[in-house]
C-alpha positions in Angstrom: 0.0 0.0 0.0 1.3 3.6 -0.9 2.0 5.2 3.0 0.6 8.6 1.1 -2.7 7.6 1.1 -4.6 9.0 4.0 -5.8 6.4 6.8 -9.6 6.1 7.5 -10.9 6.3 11.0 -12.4 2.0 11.3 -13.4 0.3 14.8 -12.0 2.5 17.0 -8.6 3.4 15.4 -6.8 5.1 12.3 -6.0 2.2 9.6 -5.3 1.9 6.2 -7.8 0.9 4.1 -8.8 -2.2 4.2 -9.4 -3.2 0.2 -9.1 0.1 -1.2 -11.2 0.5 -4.4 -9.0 3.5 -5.4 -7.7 7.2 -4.4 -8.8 10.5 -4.7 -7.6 14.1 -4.6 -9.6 17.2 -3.3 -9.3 19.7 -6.0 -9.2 23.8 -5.4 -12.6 25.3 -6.5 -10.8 28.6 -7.9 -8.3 26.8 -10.4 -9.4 23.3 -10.8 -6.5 21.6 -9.6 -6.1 18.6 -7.4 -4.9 19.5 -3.7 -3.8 17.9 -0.7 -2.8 13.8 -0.2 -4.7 11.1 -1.9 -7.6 9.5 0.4 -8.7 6.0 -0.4 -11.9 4.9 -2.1 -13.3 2.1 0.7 -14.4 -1.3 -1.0 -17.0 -3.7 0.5 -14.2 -5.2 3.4 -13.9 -1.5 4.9 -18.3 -0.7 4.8 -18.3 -4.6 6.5 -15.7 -3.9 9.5 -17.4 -0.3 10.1 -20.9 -2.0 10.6 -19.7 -4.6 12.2 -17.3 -2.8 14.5 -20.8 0.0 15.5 -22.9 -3.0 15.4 -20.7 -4.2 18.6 -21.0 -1.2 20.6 -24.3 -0.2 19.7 -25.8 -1.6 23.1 -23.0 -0.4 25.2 -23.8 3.1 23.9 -27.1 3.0 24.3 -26.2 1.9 28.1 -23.8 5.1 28.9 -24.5 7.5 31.3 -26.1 10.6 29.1 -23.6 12.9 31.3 -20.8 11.1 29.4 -22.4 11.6 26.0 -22.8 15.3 26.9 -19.3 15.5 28.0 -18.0 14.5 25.1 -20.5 16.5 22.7 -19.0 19.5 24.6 -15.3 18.6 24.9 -15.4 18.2 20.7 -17.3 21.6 20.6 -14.1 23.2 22.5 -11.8 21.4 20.3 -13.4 23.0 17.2 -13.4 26.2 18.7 -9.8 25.7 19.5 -8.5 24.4 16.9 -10.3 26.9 14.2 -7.0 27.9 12.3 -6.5 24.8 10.8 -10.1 23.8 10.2 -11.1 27.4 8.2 -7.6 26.8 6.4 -8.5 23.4 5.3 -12.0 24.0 4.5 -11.0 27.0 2.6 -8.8 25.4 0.6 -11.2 22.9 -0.7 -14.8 25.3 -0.8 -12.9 28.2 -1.9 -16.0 29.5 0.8 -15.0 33.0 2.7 -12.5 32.4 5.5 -13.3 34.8 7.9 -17.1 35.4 7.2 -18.9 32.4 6.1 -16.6 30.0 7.4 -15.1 31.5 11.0 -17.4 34.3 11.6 -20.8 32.0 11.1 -20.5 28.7 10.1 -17.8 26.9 12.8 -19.4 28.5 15.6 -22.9 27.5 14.7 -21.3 23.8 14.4 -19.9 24.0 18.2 -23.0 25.6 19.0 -25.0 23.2 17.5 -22.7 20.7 19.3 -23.6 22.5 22.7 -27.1 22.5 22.5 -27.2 18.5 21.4 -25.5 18.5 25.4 -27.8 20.5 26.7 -30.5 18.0 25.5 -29.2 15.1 26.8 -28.3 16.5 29.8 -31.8 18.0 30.6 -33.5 14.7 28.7 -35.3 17.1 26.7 -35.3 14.7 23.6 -36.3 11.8 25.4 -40.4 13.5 25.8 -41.0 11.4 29.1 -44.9 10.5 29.6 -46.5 8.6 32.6 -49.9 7.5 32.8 -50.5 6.5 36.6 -53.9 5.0 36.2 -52.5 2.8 33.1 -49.4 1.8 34.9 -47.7 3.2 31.5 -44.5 5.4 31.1 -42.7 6.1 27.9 -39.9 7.9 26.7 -37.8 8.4 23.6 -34.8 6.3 24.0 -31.6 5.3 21.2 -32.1 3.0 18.5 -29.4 0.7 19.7 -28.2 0.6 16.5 -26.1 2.6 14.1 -26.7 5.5 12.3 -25.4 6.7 8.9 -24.6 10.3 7.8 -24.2 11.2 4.5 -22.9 14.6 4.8 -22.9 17.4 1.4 -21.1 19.3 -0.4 -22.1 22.7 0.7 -21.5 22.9 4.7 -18.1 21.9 5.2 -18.9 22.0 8.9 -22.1 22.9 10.3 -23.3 19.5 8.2 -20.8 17.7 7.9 -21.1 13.8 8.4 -18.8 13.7 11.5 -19.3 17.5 13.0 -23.3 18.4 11.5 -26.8 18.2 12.9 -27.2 14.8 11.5 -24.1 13.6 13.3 -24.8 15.5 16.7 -28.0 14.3 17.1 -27.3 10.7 16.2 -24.8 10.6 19.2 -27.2 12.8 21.8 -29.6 9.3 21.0 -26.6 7.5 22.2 -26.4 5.9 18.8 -22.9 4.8 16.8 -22.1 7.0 13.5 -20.9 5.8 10.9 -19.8 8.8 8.5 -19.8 9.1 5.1 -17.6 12.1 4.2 -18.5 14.3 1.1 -15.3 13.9 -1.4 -15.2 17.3 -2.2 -13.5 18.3 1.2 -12.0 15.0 2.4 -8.9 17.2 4.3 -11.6 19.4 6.4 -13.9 16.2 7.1 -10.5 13.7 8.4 -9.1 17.0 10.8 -13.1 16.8 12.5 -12.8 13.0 13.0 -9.6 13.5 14.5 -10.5 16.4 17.2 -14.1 14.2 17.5 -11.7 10.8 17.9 -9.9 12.4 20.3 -12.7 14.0 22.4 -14.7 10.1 22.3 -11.6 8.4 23.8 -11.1 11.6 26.5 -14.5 11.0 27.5 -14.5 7.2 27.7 -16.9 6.3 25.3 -16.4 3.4 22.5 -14.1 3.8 20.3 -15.9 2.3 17.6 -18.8 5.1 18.1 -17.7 7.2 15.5 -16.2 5.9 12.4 -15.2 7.9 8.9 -15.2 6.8 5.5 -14.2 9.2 2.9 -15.8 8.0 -0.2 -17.2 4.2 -2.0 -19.2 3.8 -5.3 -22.7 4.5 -6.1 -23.6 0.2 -5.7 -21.7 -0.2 -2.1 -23.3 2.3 -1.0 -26.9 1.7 -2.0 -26.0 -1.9 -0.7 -24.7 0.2 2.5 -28.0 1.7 3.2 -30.1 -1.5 2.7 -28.1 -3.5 5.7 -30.6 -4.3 8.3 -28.1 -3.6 11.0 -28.5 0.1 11.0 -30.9 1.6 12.9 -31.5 5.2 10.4 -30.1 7.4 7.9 -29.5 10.6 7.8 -28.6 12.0 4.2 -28.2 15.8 2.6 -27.8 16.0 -0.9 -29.1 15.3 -4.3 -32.6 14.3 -5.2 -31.5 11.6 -7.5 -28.8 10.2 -5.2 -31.4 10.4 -2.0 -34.4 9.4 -3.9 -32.2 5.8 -4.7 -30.5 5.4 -1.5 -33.6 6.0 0.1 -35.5 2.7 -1.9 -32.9 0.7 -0.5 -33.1 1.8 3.1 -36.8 1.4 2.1 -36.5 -2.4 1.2 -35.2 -2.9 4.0 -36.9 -1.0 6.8 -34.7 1.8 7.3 -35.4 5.0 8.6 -34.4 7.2 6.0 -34.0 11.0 7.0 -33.2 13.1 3.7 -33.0 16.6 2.7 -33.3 16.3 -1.3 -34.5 19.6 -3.0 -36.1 22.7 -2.7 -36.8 25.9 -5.0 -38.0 28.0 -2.2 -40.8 30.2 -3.5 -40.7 33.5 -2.7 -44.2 35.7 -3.5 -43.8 39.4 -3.9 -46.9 41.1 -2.8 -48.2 44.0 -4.7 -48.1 46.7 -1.9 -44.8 45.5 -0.9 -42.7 46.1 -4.3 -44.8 49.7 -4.8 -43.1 50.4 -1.4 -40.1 49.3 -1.6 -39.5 47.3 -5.0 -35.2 48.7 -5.6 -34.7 47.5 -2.4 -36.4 43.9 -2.7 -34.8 43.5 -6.0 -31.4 44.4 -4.3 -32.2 41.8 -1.4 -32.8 39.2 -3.8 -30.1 39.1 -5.6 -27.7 38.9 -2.7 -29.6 36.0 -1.4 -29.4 34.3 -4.8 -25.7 34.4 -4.9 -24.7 34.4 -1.2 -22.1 31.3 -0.8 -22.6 31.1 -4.6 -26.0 30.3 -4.1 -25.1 26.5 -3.3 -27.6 26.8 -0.2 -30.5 24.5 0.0 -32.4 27.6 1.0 -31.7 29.6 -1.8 -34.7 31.4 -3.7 -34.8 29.8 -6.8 -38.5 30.8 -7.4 -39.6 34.2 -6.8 -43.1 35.1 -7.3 -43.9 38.7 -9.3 -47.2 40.7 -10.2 -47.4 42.1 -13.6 -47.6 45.7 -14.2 -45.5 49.1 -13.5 -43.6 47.9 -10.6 -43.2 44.1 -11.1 -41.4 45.1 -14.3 -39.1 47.8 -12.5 -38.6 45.1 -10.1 -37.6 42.7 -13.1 -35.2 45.1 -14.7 -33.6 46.0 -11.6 -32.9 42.8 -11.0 -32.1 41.8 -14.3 -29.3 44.0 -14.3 -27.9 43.3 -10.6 -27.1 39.8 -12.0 -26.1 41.2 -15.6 -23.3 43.1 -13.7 -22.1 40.0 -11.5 -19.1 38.2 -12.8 -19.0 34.5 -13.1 -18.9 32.9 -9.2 -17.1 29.9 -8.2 -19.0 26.6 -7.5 -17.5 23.4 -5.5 -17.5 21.6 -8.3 -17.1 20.7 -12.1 -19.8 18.4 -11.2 -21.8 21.6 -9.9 -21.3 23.6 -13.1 -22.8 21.2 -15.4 -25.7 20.5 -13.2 -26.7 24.1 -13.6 -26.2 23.9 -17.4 -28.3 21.4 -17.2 -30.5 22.7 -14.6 -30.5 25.9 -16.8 -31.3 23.9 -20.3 -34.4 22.4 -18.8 -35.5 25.9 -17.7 -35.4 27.2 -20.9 -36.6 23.8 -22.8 -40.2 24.4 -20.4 -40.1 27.8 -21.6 -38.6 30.0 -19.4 -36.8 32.9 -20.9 -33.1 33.7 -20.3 -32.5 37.4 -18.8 -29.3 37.3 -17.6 -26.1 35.1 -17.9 -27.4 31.6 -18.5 -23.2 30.2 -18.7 -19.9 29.4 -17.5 -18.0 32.7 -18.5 -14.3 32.5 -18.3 -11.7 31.9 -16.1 -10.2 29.1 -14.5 -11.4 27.2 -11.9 -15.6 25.8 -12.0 -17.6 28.5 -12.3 -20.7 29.9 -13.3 -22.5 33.2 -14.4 -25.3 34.7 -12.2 -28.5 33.4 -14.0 -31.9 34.8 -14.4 -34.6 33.8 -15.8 -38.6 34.4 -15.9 -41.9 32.7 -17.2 -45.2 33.3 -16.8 -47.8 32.1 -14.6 -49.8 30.6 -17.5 -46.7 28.8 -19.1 -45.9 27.6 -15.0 -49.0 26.0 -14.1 -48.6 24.2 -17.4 -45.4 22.3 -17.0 -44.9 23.1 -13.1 -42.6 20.4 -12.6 -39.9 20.8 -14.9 -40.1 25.0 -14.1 -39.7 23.5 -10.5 -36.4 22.4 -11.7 -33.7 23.3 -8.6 -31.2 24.8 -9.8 -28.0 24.7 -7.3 -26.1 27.7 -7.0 -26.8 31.3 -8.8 -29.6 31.0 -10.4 -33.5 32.0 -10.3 -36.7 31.9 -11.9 -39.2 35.2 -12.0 -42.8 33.8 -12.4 -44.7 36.7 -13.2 -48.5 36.4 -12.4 -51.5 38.9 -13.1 -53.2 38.9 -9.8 -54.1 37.4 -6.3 -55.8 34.6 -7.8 -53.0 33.7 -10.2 -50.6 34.1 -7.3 -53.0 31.2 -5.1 -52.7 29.1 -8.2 -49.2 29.2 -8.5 -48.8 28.3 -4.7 -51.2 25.4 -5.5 -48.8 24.0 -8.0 -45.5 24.2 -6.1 -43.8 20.8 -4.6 -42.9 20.7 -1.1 -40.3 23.0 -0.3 -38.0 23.8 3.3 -39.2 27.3 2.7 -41.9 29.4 1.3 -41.7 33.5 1.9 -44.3 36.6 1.7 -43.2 39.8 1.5 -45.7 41.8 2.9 -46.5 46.2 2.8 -45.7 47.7 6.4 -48.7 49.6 5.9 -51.1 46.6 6.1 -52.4 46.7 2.3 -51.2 43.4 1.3 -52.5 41.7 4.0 -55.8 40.2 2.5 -53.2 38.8 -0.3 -51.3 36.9 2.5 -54.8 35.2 4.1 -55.6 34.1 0.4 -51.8 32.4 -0.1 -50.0 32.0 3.0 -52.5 29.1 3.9 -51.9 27.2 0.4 -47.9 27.9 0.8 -48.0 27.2 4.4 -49.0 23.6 3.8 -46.4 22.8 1.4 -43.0 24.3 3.0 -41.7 23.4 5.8 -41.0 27.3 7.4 -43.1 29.9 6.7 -41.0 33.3 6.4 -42.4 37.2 6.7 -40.9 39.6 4.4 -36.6 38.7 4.7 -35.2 36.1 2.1 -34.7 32.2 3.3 -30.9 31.8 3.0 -30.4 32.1 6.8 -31.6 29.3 8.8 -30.9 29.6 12.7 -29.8 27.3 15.3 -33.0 27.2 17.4 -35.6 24.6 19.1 -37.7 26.3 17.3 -36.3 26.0 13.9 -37.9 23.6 11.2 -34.9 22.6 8.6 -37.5 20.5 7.3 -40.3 20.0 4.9 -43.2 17.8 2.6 -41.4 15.7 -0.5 -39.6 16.3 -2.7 -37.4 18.6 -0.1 -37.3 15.9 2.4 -38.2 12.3 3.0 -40.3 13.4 6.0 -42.5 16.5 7.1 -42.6 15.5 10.5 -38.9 16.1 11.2 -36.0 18.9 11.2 -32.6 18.3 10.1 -31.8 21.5 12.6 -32.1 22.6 15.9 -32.5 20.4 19.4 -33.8 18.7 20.8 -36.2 18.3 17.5 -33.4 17.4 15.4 -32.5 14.5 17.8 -36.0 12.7 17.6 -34.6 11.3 14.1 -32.4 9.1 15.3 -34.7 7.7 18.6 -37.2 5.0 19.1 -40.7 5.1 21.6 -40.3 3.0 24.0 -43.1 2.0 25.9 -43.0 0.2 29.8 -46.5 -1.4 31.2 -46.2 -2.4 35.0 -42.1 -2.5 34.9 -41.1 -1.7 39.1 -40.0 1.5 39.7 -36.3 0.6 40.3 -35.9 -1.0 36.7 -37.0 2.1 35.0 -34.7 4.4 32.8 -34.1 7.4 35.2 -36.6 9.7 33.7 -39.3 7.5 34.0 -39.0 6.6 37.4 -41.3 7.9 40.2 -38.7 10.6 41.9 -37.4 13.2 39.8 -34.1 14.4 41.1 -32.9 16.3 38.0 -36.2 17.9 37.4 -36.8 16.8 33.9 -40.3 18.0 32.4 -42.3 15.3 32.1 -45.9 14.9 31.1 -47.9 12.7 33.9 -51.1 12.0 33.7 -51.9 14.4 31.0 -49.8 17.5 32.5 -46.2 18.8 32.5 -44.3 19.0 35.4 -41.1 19.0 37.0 -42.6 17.0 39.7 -42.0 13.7 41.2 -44.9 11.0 40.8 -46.8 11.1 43.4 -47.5 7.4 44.5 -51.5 6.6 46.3 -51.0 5.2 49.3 
């Protein structure tokens, strides 16, 4: 074996590859070239050992103390923190994303912090929802699957979702459940540093080794073999519709949980008083969101809903030349740029009309021009699902629509998206538009947003990173913010008549820690109190 390429983190220890399949290179975003050592492609021997090695511990994790789980979920949080220098470099290096705003300033502290509130859960048992039902001699709580989880992490968060530092990964381990994590190739450097500082912090804190495992990269059949092994317990996956959509009829087949963020256009509606009061400025505010990060956010506005008239069309031609004027902008990928040719082709082919840049422009390095493009209502709610075509990074649709009633007709048509925005007058006038379409858009995004553009998504309990299909596989779940995000990865179980003294700690009838805990139909901090 060549000692260049890169070990992979397998039951409990760094290793060589098993039965490497092959190498790969990172490559820099900016000039195209490869970067960095060579990491292996795993073959079936190296998927095998990882399942069976999280298989192993699976029960032993389930068993630990949740004050160890949260002190390691806070330890690997520090070491982030502490170790940022090397991380931003390294990520930077393979995104080409901004160092010190997108990646420093924002995105590696929402990962710790994300990190710190998964502890928080498990320290409080917030996730764990305990109910007791007295008269029934019933108590259940949310408890781990026993089993272990897979995380596909993507190409666009090289930390906040990555498969050994994101949500998906933070919440897995809150459940007390093994990971097994699936890197993204496109930043293989940034994703082996994480495991490292997260190896580190699981042996500091005694936990099993084996409870968090790394694979860089495998090929499209092991992995779809992967996902159908009946030893997992869920999967949590961020990427592609195409790639989920398969993955996910394995997992299927086999009774997997499958957990999947897949697509989303994010409609955005422009209400009439709001673009007569302040249409240079919405025009302005949508074009930053549309290219923020490139626009290779799964929140991007890809749709954005416009009445006809005097100041849609000043809205439209202020826009139009905002991304006119923008110079090509650098995706991940080569993969990325022909996606949005593609992406871009289909657009057109349904009959959308090309208004601004629409290619790769010049220069080295995988890039693409700020794209925009419009269509009308009529031509829409004719072929709505090839205008619904996402479109990853720079690029938007203006639907143009005559009235109200077009506008409730278009928000009848859309898919299910993680997002759907109004932008509403201050003075109250477009109000009566919002009753008649926030209700239809309300029940087919997963957050409902007032008058700012979706790009940001926050770090809160009250935060749905979710959605109806196609943008995930679930609308009952979040890919962000805890304890929702943990419920994922955790099964109900249910005790009928078990003593008090063989009980899991929150269900049991004192209540030391002062958990919240629903008995007999209320919440309370309470103990139980026992009849006599």
């Amino acid at each position: 074996m060549n000692d260049a390429i890169q070990p992979i983190l397998l039951a409990g220890r760094w290793q060589p590859s098993l039965e490497p399949a092959g190498t790969f290179r990172a490559a820099d975003p900016t000039t195209g070239e490869a970067i960095g050592p060579a990491f292996p492609v795993s073959g079936a021997a190296d998927i095998e050992a990882a399942v069976a090695a999280a298989s192993v511990v699976a029960a032993e994790l389930a068993a630990t103390p949740p004050a160890r789980i949260a002190a390691f979920l806070d330890a690997y949080a520090d070491a982030l923190d502490a170790d940022a220098d090397t991380l931003v470099a390294l990520a930077h290096a393979e995104t080409a994303l901004p160092s010190p705003t997108r990646l420093r300033g924002n995105e590696l502290p929402r990962t710790s912090g994300q990190l710190r509130q998964a502890a928080q859960a498990v320290r409080t048992y917030a996730w764990t929802q305990p109910v007791i039902d007295t008269a029934a001699g019933l108590r259940a709580h949310l408890a781990p699957l026993a089993k272990p989880v897979l995380v596909f992490g993507p190409n666009n968060f090289p930390f906040a979702f990555n498969a050994v530092a994101g949500s998906d990964f933070a919440s897995a381990i809150a459940a007390r459940n093994p990971v097994i994590a699936k890197a993204h190739p496109l930043h293989p450097a940034t994703s082996q540093r994480l495991a490292q500082l997260a190896h580190q912090a699981l042996l500091d804190a005694g936990l099993p080794p084996a409870a968090v495992q790394l694979l860089y990269q495998f090929d499209n059949a092991l992995g779809l073999e992967l996902a159908g092994d009946a030893r997992l317990g869920a999967i949590g996956f961020t990427g592609s519709r195409a790639g989920g959509l398969a993955l996910k009829a394995a997992a299927d087949a086999a009774g997997i949980p499958f957990y999947a963020e897949l697509s989303s256009v994010n409609p955005v509606f422009l209400l009439p008083g709001a673009l007569a009061e302040r249409g240079a400025a919405l025009a302005q505010e949508f074009f930053a969101s549309c290219t923020l990060g490139s626009g290779q956010f799964c929140t991007n506005p890809g749709v954005v809903v416009v009445p006809r008239g005097s100041d849609g069309d000043a809205f439209a031609g202020a826009a139009t030349e905002h991304f006119a004027a923008a110079a090509p902008m650098v995706l991940f990928s080569r993969g990325g740029v022909d996606h949005l040719r593609r992406a871009v082709a289909t657009l057109r082919q349904a009959g959308a009309e090309l208004l601004a840049g629409g290619d790769a422009g010049e220069g080295a390095g995988f890039r693409y021009a700020p794209t925009l493009l419009s269509v009308d209502a009529a031509d829409f709610l004719a072929r709505p699902r090839a205008l619904q075509t996402e479109a990853f990074g720079p690029v938007a649709l203006l639907l143009r629509v005559a009235d109200t009633d077009e506008m409730a007709a278009v928000a009848r048509a859309f898919e299910g998206n993680l997002t759907g925005t109004l932008y509403r007058a201050a003075d109250g006038s477009d109000d009566a538009a919002w009753q008649a379409v926030a209700p239809l858009l309300r029940a087919r995004v997963g957050r409902l947003i007032n008058s700012k553009m979706p790009t940001g998504v926050a770090v809160s309990a009250a935060q749905n990173h979710g959605g109806p299909f196609p943008s995930t596989g679930h609308p009952g779940f979040t890919a962000v913010g805890m304890p929702a995000a943990i419920h994922r990865f955790a099964a109900l179980h249910s005790y009928d008549a078990v003593p008090d003294a063989l009980l899991p700690p929150e269900l049991r009838d004192a209540n030391p820690g002062g958990v919240q805990r629903l008995i007999d139909g209320q919440w309370t901090s309470a103990d139980v109190q026992v009849q006599a």
